[in-house]
Every structure is written in C-alpha cells, then in structure tokens.
Legacy VTK file of the C-alpha trace (Angstrom):
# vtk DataFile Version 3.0
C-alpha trace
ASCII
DATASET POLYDATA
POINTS 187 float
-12.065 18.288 -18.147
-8.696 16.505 -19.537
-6.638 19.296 -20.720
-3.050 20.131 -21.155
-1.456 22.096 -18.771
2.520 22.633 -18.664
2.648 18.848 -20.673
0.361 16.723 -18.053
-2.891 16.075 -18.710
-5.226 17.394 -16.194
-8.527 15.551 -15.091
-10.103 12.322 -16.321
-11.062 11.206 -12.357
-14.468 10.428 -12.807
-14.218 8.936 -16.700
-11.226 6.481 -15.801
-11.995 5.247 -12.924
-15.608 4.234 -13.134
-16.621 3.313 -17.158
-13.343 3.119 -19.026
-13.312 -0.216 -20.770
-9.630 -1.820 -20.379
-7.341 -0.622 -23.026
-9.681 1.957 -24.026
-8.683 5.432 -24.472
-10.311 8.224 -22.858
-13.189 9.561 -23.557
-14.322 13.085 -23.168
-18.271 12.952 -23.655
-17.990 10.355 -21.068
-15.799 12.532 -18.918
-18.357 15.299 -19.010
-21.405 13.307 -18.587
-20.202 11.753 -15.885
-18.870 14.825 -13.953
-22.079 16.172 -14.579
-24.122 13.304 -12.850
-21.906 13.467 -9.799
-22.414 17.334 -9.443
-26.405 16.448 -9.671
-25.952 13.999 -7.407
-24.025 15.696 -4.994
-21.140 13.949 -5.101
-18.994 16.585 -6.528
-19.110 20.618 -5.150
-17.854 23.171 -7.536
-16.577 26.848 -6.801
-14.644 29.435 -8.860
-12.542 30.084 -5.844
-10.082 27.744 -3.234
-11.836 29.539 -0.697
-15.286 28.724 -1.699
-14.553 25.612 -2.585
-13.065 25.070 1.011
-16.184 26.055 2.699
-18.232 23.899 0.369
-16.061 21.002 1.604
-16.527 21.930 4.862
-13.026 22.101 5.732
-10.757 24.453 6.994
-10.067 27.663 4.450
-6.836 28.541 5.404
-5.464 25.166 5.739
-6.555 23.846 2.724
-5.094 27.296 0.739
-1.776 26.112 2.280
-2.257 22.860 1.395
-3.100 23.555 -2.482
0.029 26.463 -1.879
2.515 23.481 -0.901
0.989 20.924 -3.438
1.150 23.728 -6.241
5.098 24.264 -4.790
6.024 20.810 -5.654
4.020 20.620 -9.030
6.199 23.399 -10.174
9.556 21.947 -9.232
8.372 18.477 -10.454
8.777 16.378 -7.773
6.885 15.336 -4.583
8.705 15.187 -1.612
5.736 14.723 0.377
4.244 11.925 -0.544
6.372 10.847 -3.996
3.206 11.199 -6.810
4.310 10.982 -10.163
5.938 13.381 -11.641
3.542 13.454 -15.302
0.883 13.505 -12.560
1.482 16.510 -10.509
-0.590 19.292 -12.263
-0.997 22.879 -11.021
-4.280 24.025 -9.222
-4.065 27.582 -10.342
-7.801 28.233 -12.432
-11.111 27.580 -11.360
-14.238 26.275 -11.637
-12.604 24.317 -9.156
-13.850 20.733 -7.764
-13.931 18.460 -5.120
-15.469 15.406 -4.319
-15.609 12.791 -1.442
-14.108 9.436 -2.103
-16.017 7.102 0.025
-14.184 3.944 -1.494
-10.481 3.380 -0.067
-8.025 1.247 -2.058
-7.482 -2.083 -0.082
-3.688 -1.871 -0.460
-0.750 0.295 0.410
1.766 1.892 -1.975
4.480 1.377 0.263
4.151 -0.596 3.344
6.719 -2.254 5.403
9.717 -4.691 3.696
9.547 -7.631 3.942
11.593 -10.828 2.861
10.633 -13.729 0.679
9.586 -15.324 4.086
7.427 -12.606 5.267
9.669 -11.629 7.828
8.785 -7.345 8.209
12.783 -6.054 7.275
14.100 -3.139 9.754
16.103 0.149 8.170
19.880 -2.184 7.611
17.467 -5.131 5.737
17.758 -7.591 8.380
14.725 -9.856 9.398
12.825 -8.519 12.667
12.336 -11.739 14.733
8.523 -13.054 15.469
7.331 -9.900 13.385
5.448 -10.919 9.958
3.559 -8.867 7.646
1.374 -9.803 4.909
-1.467 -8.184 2.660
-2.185 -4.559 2.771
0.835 -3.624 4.958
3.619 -5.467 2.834
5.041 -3.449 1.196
7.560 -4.108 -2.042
4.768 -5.113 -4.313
3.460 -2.038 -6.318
7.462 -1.340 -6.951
6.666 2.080 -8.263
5.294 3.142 -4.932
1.585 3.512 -6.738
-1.323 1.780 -6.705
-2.690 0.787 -10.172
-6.031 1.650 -10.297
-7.262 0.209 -13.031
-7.225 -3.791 -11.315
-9.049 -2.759 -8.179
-8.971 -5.333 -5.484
-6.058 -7.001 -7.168
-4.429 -7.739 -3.485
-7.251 -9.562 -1.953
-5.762 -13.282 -3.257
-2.169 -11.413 -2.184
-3.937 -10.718 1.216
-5.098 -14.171 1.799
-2.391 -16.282 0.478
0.452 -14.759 2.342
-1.991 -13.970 5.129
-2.255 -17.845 5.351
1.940 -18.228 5.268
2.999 -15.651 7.837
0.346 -17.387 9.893
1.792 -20.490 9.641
5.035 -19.015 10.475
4.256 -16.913 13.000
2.853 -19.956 15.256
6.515 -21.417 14.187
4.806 -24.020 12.254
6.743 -25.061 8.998
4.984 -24.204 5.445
6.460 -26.510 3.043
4.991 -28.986 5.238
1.866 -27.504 6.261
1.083 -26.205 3.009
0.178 -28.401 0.302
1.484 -27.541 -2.739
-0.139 -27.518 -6.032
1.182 -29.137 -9.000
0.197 -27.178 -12.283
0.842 -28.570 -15.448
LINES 1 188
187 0 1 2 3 4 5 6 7 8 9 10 11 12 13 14 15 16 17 18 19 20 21 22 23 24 25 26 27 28 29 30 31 32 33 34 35 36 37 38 39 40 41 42 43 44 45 46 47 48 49 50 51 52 53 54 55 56 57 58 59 60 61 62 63 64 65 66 67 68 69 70 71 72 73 74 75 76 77 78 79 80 81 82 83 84 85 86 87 88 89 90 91 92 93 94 95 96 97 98 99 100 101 102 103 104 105 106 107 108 109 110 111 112 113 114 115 116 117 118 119 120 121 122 123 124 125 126 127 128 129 130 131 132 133 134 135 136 137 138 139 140 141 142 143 144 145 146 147 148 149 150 151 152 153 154 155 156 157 158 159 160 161 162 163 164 165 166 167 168 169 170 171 172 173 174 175 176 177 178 179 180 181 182 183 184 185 186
C-alpha cells in the first residue's frame, strides 16, 4: 500500500499504472483491490521474508538479498549510482509482507540511449558526429531529458520511432531529406 516512509511515498504500482484516470489522484481502494486481483491471479507472490520471497520468484536467494542490500545502500544515501532512479523514488525495502511480481510488458523506449544530433548522426564521448552511424527510435537517446521514462503516455515513441526511423533512413542511403521528404504545410 502507498505509505510514507522517510518522506517518499511507497507503492501505488498496480493502481497507477493500470486504472488511474489522467490527472487523477491516487486512489487507495483501487490500490488494494487491484493488488488483491493480481495476488488471485497469480501475478503477484507475497512473503514476510526476502528470502521467501526469493524462492517464490524463483530466483537466486543470496543474490537477490545482495541486490535489495545494495538497492537499500543507495536509498539511504539518496542517490543511485547504479542506474540514476529518482531520488523521491528510492524507498527502503526493510518490512515485509513483501511482493513481487513479473512484468511481462517492456516499455518500447530507452531512458538514455545513444546522442545523437539534430541530423540523427549517433554523437561519440567529445560530441562529434560518428560518420555512416544513425540512430533513431528506441535507441536515441536525449529525448526523456530526465533520464526516465514517463509512464503515464505509454507508447508515446512509436510516431518518434517511425518518423526519424524514416529520416536516418534516408540519410543513411546518403539520400537528401529536404528533398526526399515532403514537407507538410500546417496552418
């Protein structure tokens, strides 16, 4: 459940992403009813301990202890070095009932991804264009900004994917866009 813990909120995964109306707050009764279905359902495994949760996963005990030690490290100093999460979002996994649950939807878009330059060019480490190498959808990075996905417009780099898909392309066969691509006049 959405709690406070040290001054983040804790929970809300299977309320926010799945029946939260746009610009909606959060709802709790929701939250709990839909936990509840995906622990019926089987979706979700709960355990009072890391170690039977672990085995209910089916993963490694020790290995996942560490990896709950080291994620529990950076939660308390406040900052992830490993893979740079949010600060407000880095909450301690100290207390059970603990849960897990397998996500078997994958976001169609990187947080980070290569650079790039406004033509699509993928950027190497001193900014300079990498000749003959494009990127363009998932990969490019530079989009997101924050280095997060926002979850709440899934999908929202398919048109991204496909437009600059189309340009790099274009470019990469050495072809010209401004005359191979028509452009539209809005008005």
């Amino acid at each position: 459940m959405k709690k406070q813990v040290d001054g983040n909120l804790a929970g809300g995964l299977f309320y926010g992403q799945m029946w939260q109306p746009w610009g909606n707050g959060w709802n709790v009764e929701i939250e709990k009813a839909s936990q509840a279905q995906h622990i019926k359902d089987g979706k979700v495994v709960v355990a009072d301990t890391l170690d039977e949760l672990a085995q209910k996963m089916g993963v490694p005990v020790e290995a996942f202890k560490a990896t709950v030690a080291r994620y529990n490290e950076l939660a308390a100093k406040g900052h992830d070095d490993d893979f740079g999460k949010r600060p407000e979002l880095l909450t301690p996994i100290q207390k059970g009932p603990f849960y897990a649950g397998r996500l078997v939807s994958t976001l169609l878009a990187m947080s980070g991804g290569l650079h790039t330059d406004p033509s699509l060019h993928v950027l190497d480490k001193n900014d300079k264009p990498i000749e003959g190498l494009y990127v363009c959808g998932a990969a490019a990075g530079d989009y997101f900004g924050s280095g997060d996905y926002p979850t709440i417009c899934p999908g929202m780099n398919h048109g991204r994917a496909l437009t600059f898909g189309r340009l790099a392309g274009v470019m990469a066969a050495g072809g010209d866009i401004d005359k191979t691509v028509k452009s539209m006049d809005i008005k």
